[in-house]
N, CA, C and O atoms as a Tripos MOL2 file, in Angstrom:
@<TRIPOS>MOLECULE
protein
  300   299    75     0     0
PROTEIN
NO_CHARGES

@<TRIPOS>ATOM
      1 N          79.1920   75.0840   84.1940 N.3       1 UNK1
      2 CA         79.7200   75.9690   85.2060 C.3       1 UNK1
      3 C          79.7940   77.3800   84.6180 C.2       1 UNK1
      4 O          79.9540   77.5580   83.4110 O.2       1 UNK1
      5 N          79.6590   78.5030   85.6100 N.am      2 UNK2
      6 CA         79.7780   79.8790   85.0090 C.3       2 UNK2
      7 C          80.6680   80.1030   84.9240 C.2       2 UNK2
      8 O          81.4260   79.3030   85.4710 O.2       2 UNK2
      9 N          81.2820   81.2120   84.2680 N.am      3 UNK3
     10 CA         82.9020   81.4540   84.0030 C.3       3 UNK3
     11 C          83.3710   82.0480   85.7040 C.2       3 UNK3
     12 O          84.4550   82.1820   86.2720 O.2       3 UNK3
     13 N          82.1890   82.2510   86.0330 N.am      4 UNK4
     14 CA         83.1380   83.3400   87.3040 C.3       4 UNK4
     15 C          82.9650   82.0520   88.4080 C.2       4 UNK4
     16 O          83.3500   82.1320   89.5740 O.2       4 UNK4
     17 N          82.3910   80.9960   87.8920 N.am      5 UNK5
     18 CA         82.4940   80.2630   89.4140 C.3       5 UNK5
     19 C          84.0030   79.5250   89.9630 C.2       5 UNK5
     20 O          84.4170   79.3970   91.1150 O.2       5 UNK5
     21 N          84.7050   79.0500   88.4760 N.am      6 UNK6
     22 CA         85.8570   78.8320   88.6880 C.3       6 UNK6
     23 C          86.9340   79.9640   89.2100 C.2       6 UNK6
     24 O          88.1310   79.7110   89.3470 O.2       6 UNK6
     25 N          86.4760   80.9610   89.4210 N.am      7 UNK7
     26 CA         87.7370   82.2900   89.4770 C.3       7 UNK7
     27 C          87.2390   82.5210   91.5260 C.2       7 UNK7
     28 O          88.1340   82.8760   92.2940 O.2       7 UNK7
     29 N          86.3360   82.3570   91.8670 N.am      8 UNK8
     30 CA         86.2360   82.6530   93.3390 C.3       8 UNK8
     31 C          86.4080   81.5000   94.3310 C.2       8 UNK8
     32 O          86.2070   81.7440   95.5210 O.2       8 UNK8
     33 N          86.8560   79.9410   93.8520 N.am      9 UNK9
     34 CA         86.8630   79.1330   94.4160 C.3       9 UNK9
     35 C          88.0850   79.0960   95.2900 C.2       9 UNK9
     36 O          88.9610   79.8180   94.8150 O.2       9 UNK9
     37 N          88.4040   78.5670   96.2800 N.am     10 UNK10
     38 CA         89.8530   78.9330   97.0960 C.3      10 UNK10
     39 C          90.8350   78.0720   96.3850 C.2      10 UNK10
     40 O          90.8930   76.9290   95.9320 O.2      10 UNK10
     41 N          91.9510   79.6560   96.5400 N.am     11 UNK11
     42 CA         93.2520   79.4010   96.0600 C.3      11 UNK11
     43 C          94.0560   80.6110   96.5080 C.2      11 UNK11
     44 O          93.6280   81.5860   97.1260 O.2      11 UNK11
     45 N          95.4730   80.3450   96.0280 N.am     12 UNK12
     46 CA         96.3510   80.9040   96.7200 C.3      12 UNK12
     47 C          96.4100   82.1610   96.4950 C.2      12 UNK12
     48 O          95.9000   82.5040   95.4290 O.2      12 UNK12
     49 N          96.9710   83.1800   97.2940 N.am     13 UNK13
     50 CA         97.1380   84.5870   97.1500 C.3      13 UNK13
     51 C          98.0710   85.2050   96.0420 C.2      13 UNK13
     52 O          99.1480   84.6620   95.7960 O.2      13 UNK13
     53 N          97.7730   86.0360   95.5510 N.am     14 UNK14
     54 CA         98.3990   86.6250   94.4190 C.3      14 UNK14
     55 C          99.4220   87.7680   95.3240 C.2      14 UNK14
     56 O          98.9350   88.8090   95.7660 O.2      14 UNK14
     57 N         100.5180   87.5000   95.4710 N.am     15 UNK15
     58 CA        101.4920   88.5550   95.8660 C.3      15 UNK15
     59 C         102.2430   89.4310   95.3370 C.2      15 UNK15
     60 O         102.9920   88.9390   94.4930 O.2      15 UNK15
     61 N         102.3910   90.9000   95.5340 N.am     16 UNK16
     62 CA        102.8310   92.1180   95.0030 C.3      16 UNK16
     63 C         103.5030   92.7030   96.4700 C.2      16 UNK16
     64 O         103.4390   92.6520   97.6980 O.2      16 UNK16
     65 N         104.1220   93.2330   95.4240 N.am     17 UNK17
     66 CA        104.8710   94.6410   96.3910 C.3      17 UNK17
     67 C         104.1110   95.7010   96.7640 C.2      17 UNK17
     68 O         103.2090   96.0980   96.0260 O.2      17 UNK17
     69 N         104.3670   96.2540   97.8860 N.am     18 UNK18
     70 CA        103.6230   97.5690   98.1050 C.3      18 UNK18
     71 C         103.6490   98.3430   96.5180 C.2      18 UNK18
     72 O         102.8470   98.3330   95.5850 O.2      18 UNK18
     73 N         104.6630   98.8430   96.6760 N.am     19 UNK19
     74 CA        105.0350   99.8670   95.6340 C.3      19 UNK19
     75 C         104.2510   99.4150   94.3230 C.2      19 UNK19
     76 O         103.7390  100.1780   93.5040 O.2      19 UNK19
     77 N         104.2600   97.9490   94.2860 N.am     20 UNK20
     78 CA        103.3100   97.6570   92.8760 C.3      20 UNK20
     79 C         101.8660   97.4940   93.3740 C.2      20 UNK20
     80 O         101.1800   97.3540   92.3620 O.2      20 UNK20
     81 N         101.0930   97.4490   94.4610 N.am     21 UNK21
     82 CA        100.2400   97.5730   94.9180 C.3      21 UNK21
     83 C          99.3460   99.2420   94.9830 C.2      21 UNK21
     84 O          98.1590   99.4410   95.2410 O.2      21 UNK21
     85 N         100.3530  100.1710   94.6700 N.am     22 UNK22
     86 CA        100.1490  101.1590   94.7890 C.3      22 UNK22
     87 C         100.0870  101.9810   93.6150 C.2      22 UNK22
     88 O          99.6710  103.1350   93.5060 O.2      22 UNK22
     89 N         100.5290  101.2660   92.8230 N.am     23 UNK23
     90 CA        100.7900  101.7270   91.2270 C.3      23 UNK23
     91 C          99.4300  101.2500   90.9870 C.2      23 UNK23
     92 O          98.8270  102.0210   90.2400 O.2      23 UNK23
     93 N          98.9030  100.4820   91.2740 N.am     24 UNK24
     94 CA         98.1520   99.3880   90.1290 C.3      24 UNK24
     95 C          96.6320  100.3980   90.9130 C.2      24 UNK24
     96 O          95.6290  100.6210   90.2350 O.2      24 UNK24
     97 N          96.7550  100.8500   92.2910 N.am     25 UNK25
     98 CA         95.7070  101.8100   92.5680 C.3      25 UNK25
     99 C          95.8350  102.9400   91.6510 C.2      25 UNK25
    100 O          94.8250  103.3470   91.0760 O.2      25 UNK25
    101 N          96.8750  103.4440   91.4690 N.am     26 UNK26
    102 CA         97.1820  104.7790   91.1080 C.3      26 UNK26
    103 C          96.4580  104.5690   89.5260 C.2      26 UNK26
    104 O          95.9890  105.5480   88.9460 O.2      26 UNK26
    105 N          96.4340  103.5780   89.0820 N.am     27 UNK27
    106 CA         96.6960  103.4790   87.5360 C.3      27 UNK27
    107 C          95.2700  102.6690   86.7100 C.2      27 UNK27
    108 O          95.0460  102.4760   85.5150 O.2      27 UNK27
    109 N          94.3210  102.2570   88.2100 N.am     28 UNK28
    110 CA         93.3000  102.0200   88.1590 C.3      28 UNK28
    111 C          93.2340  100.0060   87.2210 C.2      28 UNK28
    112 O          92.3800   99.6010   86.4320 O.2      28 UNK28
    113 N          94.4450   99.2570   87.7560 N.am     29 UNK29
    114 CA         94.8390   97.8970   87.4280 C.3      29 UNK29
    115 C          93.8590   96.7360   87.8080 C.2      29 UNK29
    116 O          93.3840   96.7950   88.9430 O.2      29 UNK29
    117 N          93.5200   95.7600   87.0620 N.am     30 UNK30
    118 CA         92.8050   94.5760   87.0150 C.3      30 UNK30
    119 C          93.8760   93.8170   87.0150 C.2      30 UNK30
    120 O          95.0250   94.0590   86.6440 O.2      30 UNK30
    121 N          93.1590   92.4100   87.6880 N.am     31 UNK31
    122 CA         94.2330   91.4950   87.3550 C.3      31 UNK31
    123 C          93.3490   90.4380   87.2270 C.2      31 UNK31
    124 O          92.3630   90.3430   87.9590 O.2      31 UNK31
    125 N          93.7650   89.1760   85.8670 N.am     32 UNK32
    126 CA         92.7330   88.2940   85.6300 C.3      32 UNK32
    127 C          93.3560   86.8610   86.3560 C.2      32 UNK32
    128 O          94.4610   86.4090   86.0550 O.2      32 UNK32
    129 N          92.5890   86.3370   87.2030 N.am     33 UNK33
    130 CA         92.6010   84.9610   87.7310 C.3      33 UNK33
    131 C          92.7400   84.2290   86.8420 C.2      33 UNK33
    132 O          93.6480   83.4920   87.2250 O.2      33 UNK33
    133 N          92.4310   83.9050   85.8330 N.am     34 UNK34
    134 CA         92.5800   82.6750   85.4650 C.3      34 UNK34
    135 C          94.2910   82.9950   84.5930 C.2      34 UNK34
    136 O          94.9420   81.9510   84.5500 O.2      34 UNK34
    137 N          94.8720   83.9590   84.0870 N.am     35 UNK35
    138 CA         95.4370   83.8510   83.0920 C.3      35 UNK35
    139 C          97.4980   84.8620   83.3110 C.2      35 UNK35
    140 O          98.5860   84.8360   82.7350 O.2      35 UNK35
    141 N          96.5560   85.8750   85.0330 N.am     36 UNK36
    142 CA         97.6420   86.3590   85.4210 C.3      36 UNK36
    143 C          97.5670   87.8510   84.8240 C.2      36 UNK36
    144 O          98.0920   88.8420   85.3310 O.2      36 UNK36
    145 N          96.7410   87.8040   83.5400 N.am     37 UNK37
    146 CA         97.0210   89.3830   82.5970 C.3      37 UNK37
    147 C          96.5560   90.3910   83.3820 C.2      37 UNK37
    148 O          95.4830   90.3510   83.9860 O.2      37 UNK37
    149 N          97.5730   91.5790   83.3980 N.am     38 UNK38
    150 CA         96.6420   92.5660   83.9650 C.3      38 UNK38
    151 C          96.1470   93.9760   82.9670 C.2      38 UNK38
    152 O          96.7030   94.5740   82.0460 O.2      38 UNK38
    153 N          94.5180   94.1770   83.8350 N.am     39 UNK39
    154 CA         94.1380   95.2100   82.3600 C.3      39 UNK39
    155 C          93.8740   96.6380   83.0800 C.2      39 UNK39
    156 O          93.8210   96.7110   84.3080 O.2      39 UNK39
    157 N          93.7390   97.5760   82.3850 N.am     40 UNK40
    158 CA         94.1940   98.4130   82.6850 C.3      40 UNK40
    159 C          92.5060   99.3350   82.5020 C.2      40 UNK40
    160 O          91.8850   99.2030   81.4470 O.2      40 UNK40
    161 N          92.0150  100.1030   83.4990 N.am     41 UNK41
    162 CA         90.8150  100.8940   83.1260 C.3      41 UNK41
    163 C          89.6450   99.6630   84.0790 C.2      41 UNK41
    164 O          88.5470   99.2900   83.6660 O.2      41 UNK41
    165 N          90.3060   99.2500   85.3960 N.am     42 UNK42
    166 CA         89.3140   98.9010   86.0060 C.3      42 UNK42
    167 C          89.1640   99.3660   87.4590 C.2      42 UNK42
    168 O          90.0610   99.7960   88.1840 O.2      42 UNK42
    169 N          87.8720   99.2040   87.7500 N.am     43 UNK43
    170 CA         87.4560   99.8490   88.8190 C.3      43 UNK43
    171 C          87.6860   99.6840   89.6400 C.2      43 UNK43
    172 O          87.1550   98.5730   89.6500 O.2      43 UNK43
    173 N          88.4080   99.8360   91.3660 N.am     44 UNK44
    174 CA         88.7510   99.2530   91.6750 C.3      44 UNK44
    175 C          88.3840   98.3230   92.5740 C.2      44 UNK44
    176 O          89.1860   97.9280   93.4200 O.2      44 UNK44
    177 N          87.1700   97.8790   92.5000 N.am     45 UNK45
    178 CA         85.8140   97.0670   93.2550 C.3      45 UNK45
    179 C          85.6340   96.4820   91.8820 C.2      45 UNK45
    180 O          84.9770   95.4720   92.1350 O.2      45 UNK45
    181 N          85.8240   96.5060   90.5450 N.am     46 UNK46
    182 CA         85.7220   95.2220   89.9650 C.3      46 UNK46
    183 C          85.8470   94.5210   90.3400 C.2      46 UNK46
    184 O          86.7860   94.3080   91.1070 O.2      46 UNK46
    185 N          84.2810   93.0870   89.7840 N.am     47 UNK47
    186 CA         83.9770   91.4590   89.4740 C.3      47 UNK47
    187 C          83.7610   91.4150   87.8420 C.2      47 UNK47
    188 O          83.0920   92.0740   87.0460 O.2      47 UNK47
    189 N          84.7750   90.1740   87.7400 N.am     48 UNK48
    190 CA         84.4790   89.6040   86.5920 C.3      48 UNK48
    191 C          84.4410   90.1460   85.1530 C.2      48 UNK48
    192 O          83.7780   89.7180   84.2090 O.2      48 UNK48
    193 N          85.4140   91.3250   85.1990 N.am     49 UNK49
    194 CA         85.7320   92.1340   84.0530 C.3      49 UNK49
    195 C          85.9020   91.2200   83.0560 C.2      49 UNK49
    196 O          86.3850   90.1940   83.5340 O.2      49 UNK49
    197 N          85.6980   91.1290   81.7450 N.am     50 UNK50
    198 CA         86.7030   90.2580   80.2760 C.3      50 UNK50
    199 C          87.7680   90.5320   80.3670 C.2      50 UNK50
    200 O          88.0000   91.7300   80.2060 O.2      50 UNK50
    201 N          88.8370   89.7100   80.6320 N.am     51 UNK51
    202 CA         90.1130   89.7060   80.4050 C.3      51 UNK51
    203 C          90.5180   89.9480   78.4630 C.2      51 UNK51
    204 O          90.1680   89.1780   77.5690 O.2      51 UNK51
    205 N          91.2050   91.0470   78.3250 N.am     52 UNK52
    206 CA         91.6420   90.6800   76.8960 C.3      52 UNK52
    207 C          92.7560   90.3320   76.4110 C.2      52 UNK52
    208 O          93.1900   90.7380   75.3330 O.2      52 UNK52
    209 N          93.6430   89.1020   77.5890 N.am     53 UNK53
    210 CA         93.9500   88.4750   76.6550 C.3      53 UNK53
    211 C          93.6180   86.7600   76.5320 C.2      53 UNK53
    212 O          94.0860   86.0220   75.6640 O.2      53 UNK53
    213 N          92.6740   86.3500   77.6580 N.am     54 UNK54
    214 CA         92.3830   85.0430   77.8630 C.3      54 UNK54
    215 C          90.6610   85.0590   77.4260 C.2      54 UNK54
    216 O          90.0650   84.0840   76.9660 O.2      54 UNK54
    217 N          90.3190   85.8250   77.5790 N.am     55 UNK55
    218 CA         88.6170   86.2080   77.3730 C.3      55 UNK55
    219 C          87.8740   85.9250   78.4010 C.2      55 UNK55
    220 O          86.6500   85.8140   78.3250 O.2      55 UNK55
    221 N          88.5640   85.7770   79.4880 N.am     56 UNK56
    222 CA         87.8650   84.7690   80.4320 C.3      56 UNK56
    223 C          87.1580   86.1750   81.4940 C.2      56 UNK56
    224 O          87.6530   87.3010   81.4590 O.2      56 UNK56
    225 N          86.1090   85.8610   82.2650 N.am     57 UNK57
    226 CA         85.4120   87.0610   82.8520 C.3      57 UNK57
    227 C          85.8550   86.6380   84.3300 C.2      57 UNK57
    228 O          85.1580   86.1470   85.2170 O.2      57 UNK57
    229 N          87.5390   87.0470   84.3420 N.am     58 UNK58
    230 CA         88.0340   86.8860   85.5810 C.3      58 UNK58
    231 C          88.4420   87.6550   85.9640 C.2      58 UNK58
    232 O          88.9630   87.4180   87.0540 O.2      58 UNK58
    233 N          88.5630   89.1510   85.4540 N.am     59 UNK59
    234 CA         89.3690   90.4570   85.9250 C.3      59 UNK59
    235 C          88.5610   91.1130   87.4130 C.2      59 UNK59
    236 O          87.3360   91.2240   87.3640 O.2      59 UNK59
    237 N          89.1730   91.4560   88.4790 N.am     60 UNK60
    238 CA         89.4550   91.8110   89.2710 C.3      60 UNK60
    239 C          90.0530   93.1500   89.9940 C.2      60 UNK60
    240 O          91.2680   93.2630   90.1560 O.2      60 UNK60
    241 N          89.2370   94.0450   90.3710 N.am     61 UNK61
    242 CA         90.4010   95.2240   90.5840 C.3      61 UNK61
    243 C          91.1660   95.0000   91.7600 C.2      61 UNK61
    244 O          90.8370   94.2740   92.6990 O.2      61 UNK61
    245 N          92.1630   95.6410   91.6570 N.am     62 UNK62
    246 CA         93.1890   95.6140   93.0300 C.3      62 UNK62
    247 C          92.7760   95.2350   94.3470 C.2      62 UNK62
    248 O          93.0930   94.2210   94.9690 O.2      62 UNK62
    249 N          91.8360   96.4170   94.7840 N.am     63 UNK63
    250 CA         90.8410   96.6600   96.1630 C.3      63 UNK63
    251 C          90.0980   95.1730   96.2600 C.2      63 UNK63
    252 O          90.2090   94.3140   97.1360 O.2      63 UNK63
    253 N          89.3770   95.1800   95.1610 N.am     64 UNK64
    254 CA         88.2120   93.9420   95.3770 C.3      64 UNK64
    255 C          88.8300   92.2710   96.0740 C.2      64 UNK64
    256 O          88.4320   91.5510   96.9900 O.2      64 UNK64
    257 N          90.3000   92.1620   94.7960 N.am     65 UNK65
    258 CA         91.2710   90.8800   95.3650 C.3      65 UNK65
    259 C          91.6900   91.2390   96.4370 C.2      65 UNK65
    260 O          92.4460   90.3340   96.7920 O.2      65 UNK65
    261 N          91.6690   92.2790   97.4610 N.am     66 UNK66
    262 CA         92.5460   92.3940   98.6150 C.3      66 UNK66
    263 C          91.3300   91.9910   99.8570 C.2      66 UNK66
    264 O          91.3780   91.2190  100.8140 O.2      66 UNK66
    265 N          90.3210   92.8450   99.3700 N.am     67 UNK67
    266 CA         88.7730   92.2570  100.2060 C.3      67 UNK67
    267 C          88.9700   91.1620  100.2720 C.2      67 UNK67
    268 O          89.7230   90.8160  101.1830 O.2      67 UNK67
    269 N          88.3210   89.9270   99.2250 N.am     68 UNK68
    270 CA         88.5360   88.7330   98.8570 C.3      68 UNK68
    271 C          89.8460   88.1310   99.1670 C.2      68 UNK68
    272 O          90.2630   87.1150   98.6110 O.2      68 UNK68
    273 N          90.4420   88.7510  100.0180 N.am     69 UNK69
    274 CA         92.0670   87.8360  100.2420 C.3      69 UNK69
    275 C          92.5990   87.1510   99.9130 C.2      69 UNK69
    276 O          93.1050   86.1350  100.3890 O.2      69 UNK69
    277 N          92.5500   88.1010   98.0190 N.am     70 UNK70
    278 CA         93.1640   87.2130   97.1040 C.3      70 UNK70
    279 C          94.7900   87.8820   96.7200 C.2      70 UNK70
    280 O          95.6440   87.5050   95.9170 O.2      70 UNK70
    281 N          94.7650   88.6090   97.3330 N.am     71 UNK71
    282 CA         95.8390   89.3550   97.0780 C.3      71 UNK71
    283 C          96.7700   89.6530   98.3110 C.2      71 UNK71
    284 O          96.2400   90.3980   99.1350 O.2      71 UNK71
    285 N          98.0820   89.2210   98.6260 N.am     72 UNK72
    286 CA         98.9560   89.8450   99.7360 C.3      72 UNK72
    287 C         100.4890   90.3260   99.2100 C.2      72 UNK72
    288 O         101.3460   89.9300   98.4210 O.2      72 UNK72
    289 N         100.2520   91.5610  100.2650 N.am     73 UNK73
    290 CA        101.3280   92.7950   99.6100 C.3      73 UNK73
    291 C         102.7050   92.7480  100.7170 C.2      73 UNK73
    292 O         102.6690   93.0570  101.9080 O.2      73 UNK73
    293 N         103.8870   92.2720   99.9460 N.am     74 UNK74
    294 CA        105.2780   91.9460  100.6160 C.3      74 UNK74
    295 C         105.8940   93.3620  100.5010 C.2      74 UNK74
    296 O         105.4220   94.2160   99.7510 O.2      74 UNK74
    297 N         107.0760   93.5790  101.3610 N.am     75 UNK75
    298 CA        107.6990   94.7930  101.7440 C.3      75 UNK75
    299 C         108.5140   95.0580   99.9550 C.2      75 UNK75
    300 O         109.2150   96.0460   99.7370 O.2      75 UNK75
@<TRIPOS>BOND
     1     1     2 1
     2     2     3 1
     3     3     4 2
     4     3     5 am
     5     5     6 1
     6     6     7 1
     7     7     8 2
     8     7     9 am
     9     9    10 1
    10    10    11 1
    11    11    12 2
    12    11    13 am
    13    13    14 1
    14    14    15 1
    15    15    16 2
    16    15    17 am
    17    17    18 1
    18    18    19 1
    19    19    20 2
    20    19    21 am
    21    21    22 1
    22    22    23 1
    23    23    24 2
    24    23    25 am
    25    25    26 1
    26    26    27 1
    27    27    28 2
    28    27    29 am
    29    29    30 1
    30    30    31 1
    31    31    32 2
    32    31    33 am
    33    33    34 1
    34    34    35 1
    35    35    36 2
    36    35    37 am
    37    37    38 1
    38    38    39 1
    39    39    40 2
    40    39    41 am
    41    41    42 1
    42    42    43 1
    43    43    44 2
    44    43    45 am
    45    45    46 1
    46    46    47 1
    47    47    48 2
    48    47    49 am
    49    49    50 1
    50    50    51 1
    51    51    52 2
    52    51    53 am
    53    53    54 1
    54    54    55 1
    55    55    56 2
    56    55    57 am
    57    57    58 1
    58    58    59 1
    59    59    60 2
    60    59    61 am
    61    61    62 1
    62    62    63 1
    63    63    64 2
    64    63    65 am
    65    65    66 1
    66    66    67 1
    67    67    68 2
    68    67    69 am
    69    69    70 1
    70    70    71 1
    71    71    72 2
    72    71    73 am
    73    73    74 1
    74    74    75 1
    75    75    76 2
    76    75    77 am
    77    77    78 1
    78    78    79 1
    79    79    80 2
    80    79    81 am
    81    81    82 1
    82    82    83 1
    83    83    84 2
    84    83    85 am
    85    85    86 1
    86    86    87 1
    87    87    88 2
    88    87    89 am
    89    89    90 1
    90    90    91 1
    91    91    92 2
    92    91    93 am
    93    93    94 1
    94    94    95 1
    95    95    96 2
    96    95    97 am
    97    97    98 1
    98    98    99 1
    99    99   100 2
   100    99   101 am
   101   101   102 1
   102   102   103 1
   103   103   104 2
   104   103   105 am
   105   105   106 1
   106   106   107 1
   107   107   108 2
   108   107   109 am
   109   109   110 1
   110   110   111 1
   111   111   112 2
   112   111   113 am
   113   113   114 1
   114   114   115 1
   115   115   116 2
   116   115   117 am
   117   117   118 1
   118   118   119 1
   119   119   120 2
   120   119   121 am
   121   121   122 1
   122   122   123 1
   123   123   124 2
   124   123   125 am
   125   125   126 1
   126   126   127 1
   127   127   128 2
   128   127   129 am
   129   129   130 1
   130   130   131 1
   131   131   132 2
   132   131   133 am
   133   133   134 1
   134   134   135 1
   135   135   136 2
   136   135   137 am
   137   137   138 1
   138   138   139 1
   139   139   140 2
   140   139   141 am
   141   141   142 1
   142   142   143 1
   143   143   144 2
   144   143   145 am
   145   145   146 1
   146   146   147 1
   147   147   148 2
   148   147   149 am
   149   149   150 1
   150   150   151 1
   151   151   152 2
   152   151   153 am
   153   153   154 1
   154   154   155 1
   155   155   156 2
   156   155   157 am
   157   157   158 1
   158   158   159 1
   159   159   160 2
   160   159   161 am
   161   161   162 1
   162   162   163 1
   163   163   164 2
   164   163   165 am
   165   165   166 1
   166   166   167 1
   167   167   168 2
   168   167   169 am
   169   169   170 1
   170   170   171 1
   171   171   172 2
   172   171   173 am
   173   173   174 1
   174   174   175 1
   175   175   176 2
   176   175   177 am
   177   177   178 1
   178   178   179 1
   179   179   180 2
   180   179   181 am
   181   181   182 1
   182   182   183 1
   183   183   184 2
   184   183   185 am
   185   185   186 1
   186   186   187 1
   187   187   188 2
   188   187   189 am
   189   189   190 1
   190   190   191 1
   191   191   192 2
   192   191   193 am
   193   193   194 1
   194   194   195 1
   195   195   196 2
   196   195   197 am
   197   197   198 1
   198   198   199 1
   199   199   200 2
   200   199   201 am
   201   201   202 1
   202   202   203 1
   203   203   204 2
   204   203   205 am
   205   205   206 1
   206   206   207 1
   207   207   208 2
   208   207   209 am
   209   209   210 1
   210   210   211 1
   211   211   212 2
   212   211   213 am
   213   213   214 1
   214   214   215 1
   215   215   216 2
   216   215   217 am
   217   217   218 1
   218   218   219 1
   219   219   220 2
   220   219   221 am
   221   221   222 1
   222   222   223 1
   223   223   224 2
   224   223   225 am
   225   225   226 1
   226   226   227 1
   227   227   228 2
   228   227   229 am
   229   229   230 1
   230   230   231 1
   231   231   232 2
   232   231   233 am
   233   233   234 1
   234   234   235 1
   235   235   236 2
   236   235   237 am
   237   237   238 1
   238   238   239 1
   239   239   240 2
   240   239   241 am
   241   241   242 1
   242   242   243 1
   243   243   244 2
   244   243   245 am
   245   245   246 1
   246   246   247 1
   247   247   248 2
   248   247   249 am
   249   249   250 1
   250   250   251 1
   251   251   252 2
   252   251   253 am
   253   253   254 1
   254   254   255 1
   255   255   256 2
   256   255   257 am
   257   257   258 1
   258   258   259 1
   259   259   260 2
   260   259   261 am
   261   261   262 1
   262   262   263 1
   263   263   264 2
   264   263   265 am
   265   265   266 1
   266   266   267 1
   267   267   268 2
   268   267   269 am
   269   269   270 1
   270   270   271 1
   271   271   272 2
   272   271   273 am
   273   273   274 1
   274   274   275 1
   275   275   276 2
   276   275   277 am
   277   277   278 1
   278   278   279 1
   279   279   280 2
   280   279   281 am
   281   281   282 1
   282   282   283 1
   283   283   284 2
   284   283   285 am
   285   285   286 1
   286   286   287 1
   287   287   288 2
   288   287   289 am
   289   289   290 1
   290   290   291 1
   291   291   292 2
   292   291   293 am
   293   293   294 1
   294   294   295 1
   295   295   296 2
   296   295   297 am
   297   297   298 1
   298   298   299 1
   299   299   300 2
@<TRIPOS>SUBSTRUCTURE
     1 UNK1         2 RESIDUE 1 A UNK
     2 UNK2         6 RESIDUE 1 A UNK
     3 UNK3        10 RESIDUE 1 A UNK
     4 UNK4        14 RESIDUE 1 A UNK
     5 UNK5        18 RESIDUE 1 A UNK
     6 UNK6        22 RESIDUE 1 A UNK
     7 UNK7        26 RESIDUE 1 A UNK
     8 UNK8        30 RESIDUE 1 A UNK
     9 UNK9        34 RESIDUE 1 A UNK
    10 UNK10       38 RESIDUE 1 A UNK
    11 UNK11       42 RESIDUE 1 A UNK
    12 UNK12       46 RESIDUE 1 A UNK
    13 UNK13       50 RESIDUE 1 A UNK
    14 UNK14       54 RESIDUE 1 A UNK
    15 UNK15       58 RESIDUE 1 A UNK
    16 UNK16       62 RESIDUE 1 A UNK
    17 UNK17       66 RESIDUE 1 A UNK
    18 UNK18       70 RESIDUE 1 A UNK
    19 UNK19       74 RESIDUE 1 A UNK
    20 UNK20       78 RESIDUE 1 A UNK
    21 UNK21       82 RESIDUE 1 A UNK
    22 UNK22       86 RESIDUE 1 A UNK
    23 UNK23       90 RESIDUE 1 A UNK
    24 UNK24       94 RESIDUE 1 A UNK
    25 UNK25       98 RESIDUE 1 A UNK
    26 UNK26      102 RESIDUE 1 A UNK
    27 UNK27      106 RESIDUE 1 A UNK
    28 UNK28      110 RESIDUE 1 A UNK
    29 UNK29      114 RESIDUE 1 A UNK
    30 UNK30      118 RESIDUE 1 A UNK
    31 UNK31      122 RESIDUE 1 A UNK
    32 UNK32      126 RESIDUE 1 A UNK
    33 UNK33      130 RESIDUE 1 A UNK
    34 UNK34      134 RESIDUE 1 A UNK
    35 UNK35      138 RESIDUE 1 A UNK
    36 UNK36      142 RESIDUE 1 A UNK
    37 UNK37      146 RESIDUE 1 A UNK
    38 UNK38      150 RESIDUE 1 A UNK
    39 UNK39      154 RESIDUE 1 A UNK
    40 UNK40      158 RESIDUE 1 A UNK
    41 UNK41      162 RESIDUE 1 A UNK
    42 UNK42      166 RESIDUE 1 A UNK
    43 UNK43      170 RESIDUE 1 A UNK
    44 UNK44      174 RESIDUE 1 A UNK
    45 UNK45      178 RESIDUE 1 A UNK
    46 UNK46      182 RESIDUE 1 A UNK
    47 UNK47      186 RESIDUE 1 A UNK
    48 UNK48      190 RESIDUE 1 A UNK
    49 UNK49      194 RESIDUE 1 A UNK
    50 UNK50      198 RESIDUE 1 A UNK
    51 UNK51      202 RESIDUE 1 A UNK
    52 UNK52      206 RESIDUE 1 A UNK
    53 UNK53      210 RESIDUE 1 A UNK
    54 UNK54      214 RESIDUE 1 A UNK
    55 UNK55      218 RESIDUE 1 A UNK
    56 UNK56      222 RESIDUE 1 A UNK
    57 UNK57      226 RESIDUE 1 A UNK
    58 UNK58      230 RESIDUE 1 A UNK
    59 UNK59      234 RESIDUE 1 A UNK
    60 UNK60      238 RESIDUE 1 A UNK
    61 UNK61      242 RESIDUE 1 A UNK
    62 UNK62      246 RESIDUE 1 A UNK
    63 UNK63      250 RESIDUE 1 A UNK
    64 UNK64      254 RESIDUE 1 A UNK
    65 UNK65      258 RESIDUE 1 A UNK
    66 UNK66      262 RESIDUE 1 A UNK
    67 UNK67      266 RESIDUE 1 A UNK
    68 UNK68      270 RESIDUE 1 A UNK
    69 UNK69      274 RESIDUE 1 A UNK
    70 UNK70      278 RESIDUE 1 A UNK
    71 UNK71      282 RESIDUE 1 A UNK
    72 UNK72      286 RESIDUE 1 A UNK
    73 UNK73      290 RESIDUE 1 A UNK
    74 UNK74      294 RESIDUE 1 A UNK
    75 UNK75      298 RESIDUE 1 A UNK
């Protein structure tokens, strides 16, 4: 299996706050599927960045998980 095939398969939404939803634009934030870490210096239409701290090529930018409706933002 490829590393990224396990990271797009359905599963549950990753939930944030606006306000942390808005930071993580501001600040240009990844977040890695498999491991939760978030990295910092991604685009925000990243696929499959290296996570550094799991190694896994699951990083994600903000925008891209919200496309992918992997991401939902609570008050």
């Amino acid at each position: 299996m490829a590393d990224h095939e396990h990271t797009e398969q359905a599963r549950e939404p990753i939930t944030i706050t606006d306000a942390d939803y808005r930071a993580a634009l501001n600040e240009h934030t990844g977040l890695c599927l498999e491991c939760g870490a978030e990295r910092g210096c991604c685009e925000p239409d990243a696929r499959r960045y290296r996570c550094e701290e799991c190694n896994a090529r699951a990083v994600y930018g903000i925008e891209e998980l919200m496309l992918m409706g992997l991401l939902e933002i609570t008050e």
